[in-house]
PDB file of N, CA, C and O in Angstrom:
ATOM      1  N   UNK A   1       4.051 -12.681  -2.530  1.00  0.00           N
ATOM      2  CA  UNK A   1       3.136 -11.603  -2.267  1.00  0.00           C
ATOM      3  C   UNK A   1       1.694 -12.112  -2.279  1.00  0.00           C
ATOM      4  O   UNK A   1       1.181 -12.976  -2.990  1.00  0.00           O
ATOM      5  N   UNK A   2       1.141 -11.308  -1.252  1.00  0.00           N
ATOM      6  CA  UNK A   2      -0.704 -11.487  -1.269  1.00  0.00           C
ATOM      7  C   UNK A   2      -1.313 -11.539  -2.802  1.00  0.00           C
ATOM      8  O   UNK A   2      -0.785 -10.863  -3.686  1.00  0.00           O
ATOM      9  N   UNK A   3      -2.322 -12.282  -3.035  1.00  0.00           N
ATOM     10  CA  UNK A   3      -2.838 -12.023  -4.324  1.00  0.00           C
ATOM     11  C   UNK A   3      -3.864 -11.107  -4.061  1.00  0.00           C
ATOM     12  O   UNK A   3      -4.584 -11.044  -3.064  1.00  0.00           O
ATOM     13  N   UNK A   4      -3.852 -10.255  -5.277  1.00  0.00           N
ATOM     14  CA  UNK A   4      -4.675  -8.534  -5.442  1.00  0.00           C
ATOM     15  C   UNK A   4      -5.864  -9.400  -5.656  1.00  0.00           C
ATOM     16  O   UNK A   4      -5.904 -10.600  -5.929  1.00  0.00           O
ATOM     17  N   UNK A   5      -7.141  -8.262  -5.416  1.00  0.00           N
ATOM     18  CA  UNK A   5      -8.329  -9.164  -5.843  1.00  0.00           C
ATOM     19  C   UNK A   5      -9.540  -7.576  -6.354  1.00  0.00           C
ATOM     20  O   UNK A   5     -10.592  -7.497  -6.988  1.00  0.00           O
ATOM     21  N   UNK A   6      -8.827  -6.776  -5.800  1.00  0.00           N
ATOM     22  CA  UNK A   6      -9.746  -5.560  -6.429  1.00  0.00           C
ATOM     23  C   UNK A   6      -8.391  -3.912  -7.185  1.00  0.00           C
ATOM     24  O   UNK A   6      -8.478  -3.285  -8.240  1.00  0.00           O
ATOM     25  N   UNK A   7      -7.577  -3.818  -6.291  1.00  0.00           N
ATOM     26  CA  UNK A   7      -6.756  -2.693  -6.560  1.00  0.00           C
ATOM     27  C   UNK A   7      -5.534  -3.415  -7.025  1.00  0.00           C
ATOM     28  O   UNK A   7      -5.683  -4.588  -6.682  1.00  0.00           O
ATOM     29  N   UNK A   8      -4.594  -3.291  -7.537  1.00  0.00           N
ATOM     30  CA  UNK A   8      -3.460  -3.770  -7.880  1.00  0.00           C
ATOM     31  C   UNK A   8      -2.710  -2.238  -7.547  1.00  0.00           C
ATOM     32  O   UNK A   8      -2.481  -1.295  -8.306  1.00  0.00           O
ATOM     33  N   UNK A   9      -2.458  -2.404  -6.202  1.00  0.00           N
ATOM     34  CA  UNK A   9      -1.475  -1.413  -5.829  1.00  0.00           C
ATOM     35  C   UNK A   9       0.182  -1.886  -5.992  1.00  0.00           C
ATOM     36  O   UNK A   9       1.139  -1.234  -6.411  1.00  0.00           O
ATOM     37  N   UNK A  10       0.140  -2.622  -5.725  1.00  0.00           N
ATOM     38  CA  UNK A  10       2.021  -3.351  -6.029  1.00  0.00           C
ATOM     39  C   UNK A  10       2.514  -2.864  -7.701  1.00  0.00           C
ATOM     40  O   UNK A  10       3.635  -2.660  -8.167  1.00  0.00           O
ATOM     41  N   UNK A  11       1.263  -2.797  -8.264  1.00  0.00           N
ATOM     42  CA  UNK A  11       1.990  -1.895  -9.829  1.00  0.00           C
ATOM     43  C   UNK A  11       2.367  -0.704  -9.285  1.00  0.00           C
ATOM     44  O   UNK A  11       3.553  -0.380  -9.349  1.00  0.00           O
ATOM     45  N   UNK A  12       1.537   0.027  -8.744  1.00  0.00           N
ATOM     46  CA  UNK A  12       1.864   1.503  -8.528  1.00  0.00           C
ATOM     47  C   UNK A  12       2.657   1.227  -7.560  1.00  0.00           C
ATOM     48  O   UNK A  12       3.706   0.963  -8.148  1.00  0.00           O
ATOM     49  N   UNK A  13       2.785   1.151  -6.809  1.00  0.00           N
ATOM     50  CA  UNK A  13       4.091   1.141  -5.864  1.00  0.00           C
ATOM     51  C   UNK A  13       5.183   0.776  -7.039  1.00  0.00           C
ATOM     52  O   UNK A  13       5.642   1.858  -7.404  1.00  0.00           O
ATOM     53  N   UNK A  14       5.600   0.047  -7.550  1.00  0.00           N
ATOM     54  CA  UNK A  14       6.648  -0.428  -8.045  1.00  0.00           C
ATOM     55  C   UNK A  14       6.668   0.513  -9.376  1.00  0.00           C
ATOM     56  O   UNK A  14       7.845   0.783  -9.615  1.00  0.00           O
ATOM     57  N   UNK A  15       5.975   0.988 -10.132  1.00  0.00           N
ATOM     58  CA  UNK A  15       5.876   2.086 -10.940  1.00  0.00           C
ATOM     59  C   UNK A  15       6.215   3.633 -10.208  1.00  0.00           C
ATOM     60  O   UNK A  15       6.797   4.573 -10.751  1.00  0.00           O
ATOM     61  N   UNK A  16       5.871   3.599  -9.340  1.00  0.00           N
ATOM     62  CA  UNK A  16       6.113   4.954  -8.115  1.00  0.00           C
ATOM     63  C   UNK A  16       7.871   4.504  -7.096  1.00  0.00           C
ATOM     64  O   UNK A  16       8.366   4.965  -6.067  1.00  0.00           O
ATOM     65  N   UNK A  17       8.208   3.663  -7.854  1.00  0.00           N
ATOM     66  CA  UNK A  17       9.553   3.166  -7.110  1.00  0.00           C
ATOM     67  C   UNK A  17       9.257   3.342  -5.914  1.00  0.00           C
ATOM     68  O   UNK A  17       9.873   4.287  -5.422  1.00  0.00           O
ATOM     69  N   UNK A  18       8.487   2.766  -5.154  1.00  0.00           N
ATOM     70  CA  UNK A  18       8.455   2.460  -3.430  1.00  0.00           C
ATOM     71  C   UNK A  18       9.394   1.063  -3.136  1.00  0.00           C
ATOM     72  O   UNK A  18       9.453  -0.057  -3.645  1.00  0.00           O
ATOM     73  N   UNK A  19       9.945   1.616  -2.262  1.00  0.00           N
ATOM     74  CA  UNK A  19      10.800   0.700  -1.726  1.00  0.00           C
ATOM     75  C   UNK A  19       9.857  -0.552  -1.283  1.00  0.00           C
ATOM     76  O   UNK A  19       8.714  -0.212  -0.978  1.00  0.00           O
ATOM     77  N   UNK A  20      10.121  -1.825  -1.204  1.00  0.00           N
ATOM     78  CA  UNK A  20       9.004  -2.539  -0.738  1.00  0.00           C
ATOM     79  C   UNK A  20       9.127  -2.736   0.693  1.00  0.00           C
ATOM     80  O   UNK A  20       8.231  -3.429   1.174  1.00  0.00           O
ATOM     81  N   UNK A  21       9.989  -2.312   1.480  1.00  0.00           N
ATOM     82  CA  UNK A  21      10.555  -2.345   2.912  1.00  0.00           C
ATOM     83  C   UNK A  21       9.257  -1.036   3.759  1.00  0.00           C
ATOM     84  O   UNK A  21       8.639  -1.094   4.822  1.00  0.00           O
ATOM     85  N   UNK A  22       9.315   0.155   2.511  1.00  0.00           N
ATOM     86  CA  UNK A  22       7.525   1.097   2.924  1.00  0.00           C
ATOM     87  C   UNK A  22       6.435   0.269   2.628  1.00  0.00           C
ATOM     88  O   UNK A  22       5.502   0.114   3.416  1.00  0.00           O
ATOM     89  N   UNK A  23       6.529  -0.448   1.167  1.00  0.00           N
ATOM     90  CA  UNK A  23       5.293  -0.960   1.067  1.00  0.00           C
ATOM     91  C   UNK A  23       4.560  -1.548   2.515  1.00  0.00           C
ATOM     92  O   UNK A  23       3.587  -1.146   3.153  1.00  0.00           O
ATOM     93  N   UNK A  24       5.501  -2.688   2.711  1.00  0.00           N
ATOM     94  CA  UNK A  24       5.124  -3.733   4.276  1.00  0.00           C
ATOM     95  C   UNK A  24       5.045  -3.012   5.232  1.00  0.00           C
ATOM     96  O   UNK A  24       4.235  -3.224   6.135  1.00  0.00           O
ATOM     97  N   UNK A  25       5.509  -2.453   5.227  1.00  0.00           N
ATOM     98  CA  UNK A  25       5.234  -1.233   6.881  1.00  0.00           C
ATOM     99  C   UNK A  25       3.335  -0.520   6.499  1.00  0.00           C
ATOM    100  O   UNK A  25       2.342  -0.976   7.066  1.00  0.00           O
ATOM    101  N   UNK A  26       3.297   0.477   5.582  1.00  0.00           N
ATOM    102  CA  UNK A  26       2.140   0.563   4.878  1.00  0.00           C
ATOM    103  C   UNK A  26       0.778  -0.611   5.120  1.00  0.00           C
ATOM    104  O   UNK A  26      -0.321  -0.401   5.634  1.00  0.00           O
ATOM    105  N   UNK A  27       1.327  -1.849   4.550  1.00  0.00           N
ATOM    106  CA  UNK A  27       0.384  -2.950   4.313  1.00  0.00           C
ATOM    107  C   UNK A  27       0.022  -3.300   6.054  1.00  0.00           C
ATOM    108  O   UNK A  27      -1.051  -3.696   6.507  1.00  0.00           O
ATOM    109  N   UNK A  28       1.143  -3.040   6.714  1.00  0.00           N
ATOM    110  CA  UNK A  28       0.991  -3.731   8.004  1.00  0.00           C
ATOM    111  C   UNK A  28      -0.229  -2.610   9.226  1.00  0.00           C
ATOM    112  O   UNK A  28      -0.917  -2.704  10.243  1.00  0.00           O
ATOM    113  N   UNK A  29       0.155  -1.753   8.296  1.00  0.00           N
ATOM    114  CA  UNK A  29      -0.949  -0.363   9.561  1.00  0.00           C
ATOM    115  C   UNK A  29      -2.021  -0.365   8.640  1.00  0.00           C
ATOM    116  O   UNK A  29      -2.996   0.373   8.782  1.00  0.00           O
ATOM    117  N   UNK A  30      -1.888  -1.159   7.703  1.00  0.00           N
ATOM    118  CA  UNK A  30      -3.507  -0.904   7.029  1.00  0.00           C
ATOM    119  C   UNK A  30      -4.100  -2.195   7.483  1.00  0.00           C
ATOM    120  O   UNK A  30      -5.190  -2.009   8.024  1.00  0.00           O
ATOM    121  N   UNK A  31      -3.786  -3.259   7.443  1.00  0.00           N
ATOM    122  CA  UNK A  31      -4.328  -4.273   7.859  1.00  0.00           C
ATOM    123  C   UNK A  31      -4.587  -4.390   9.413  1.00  0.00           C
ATOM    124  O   UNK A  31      -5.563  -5.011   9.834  1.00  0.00           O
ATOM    125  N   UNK A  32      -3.668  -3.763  10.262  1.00  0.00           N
ATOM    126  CA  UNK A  32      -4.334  -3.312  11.412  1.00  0.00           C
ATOM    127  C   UNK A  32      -5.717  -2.810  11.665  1.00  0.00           C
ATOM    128  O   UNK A  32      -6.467  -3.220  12.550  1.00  0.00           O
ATOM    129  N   UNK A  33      -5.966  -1.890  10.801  1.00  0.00           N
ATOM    130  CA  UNK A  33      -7.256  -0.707  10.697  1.00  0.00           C
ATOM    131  C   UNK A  33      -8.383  -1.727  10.136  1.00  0.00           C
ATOM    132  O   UNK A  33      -9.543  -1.614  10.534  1.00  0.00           O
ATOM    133  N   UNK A  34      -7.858  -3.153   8.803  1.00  0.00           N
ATOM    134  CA  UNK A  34      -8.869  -3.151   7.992  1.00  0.00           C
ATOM    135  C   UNK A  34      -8.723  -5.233   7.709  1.00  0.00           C
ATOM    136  O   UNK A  34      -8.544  -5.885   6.681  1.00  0.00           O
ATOM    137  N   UNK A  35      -8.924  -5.695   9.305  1.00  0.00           N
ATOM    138  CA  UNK A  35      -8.168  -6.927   9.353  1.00  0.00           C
ATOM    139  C   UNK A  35      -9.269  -7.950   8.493  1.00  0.00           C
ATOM    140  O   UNK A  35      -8.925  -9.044   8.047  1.00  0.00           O
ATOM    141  N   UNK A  36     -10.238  -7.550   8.392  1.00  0.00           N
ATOM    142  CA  UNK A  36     -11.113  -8.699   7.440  1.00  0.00           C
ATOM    143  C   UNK A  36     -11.776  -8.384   6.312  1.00  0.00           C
ATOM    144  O   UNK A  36     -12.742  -8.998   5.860  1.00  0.00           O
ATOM    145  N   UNK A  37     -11.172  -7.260   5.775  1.00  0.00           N
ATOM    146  CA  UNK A  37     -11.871  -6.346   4.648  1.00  0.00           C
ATOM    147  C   UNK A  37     -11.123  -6.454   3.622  1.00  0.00           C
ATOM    148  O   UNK A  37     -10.319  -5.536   3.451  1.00  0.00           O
ATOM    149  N   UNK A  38     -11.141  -7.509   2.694  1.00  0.00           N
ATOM    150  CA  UNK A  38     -10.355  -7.380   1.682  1.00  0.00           C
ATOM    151  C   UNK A  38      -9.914  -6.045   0.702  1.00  0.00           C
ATOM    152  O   UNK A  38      -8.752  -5.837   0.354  1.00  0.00           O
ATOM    153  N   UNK A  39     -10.943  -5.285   0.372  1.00  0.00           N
ATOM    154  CA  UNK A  39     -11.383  -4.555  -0.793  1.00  0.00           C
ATOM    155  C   UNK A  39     -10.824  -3.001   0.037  1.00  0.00           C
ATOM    156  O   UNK A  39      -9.994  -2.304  -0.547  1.00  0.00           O
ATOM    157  N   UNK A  40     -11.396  -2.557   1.483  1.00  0.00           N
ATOM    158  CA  UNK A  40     -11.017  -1.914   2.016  1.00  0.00           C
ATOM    159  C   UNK A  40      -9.185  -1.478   2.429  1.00  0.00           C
ATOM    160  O   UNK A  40      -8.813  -0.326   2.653  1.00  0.00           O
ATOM    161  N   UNK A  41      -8.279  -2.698   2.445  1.00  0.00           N
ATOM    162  CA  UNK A  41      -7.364  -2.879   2.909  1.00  0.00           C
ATOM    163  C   UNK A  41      -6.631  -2.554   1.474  1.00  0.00           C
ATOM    164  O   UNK A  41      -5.642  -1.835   1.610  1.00  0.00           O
ATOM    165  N   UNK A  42      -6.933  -2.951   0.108  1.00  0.00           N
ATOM    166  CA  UNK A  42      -6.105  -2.400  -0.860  1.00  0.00           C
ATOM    167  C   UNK A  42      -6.415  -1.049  -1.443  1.00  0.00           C
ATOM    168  O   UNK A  42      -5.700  -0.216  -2.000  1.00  0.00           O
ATOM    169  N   UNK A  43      -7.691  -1.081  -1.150  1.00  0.00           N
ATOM    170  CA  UNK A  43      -7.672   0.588  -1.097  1.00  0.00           C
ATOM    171  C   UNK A  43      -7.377   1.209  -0.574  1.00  0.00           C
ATOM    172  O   UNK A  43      -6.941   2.059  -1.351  1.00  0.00           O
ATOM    173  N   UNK A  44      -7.167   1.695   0.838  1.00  0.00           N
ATOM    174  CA  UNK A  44      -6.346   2.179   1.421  1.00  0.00           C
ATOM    175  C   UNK A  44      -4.838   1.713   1.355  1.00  0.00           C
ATOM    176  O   UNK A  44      -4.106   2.565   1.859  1.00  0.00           O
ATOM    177  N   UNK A  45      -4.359   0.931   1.019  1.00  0.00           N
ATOM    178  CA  UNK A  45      -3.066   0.745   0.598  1.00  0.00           C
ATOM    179  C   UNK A  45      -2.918   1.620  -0.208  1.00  0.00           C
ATOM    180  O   UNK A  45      -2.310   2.655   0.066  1.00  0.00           O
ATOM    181  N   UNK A  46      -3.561   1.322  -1.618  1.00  0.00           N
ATOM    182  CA  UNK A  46      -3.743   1.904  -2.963  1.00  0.00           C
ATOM    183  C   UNK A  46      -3.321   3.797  -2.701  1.00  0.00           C
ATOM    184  O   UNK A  46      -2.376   4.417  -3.188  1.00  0.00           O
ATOM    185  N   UNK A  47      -4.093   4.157  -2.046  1.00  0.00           N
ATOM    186  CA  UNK A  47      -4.379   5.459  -1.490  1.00  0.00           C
ATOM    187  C   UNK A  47      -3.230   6.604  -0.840  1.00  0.00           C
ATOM    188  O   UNK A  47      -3.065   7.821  -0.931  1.00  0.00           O
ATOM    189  N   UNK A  48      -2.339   5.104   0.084  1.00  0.00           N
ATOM    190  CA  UNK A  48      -1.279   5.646   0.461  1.00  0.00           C
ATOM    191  C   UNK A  48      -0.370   5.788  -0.170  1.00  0.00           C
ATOM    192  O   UNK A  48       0.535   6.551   0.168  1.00  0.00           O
ATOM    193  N   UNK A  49      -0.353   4.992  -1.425  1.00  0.00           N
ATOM    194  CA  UNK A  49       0.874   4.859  -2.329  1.00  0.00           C
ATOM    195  C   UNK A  49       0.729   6.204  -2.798  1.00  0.00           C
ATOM    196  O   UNK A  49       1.497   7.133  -2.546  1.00  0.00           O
ATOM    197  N   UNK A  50      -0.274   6.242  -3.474  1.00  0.00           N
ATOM    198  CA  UNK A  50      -0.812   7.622  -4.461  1.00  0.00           C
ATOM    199  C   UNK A  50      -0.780   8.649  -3.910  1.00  0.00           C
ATOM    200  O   UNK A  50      -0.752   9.632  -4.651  1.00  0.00           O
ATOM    201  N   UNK A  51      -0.771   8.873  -2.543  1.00  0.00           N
ATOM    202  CA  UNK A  51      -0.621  10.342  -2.317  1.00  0.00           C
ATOM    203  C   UNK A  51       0.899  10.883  -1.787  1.00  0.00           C
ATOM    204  O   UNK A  51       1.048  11.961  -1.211  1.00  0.00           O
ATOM    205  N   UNK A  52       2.009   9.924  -2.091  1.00  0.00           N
ATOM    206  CA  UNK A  52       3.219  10.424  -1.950  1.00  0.00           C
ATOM    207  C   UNK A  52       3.774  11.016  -0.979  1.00  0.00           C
ATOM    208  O   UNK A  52       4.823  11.648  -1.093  1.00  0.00           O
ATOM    209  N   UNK A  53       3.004  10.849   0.294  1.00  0.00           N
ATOM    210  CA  UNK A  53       3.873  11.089   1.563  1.00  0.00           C
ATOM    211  C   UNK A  53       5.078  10.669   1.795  1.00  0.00           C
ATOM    212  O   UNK A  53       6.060  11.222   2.290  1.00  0.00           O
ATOM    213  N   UNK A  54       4.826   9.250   1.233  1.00  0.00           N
ATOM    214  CA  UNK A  54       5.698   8.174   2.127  1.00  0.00           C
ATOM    215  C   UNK A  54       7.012   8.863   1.158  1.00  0.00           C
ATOM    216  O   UNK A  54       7.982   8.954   1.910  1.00  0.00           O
ATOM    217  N   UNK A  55       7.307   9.286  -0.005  1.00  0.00           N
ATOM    218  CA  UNK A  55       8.224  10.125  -0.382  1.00  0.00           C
ATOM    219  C   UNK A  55       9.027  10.993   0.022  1.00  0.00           C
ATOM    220  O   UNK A  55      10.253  11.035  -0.084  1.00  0.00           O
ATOM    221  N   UNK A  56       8.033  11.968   0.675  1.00  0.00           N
ATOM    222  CA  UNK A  56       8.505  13.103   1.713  1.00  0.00           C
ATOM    223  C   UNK A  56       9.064  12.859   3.051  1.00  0.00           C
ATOM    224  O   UNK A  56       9.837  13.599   3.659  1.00  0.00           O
ATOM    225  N   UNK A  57       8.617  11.817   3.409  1.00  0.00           N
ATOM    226  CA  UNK A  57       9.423  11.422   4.543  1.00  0.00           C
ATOM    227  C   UNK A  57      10.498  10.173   4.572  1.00  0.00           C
ATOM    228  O   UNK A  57      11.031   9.660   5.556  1.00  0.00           O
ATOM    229  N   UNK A  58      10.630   9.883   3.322  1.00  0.00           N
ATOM    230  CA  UNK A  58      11.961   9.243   3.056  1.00  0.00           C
ATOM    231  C   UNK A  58      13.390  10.386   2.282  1.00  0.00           C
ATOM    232  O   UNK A  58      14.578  10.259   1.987  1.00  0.00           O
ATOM    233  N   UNK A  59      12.410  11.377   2.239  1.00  0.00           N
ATOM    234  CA  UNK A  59      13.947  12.629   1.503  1.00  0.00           C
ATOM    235  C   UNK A  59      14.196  12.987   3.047  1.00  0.00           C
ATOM    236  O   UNK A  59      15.083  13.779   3.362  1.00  0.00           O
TER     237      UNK A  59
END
């Protein structure tokens, strides 16, 4: 895995039991949006974890 350097979202994901198969899908449309922005890209990661969509559309 990438090393964290501002958010440590991979706790919360893995504390929020996200599959890591969402995580990479997640990581991959954020880094699209946020390709040279370190700080930007785990926050919005961070962001998506936390607001539990990706939940609702895995029930």
């Amino acid at each position: 895995m990438k090393k964290i350097e501002y958010f440590d979202y991979q706790k919360v994901a893995r504390e929020m039991k996200m599959p890591l198969s969402t995580l990479k899908k997640i990581e991959t449309e954020v880094k699209a949006e946020f390709p040279k922005d370190k700080m930007m890209f785990e926050l919005h990661v961070l962001r998506a974890i936390r607001s539990g969509y990706w939940q609702k559309r895995a029930a």
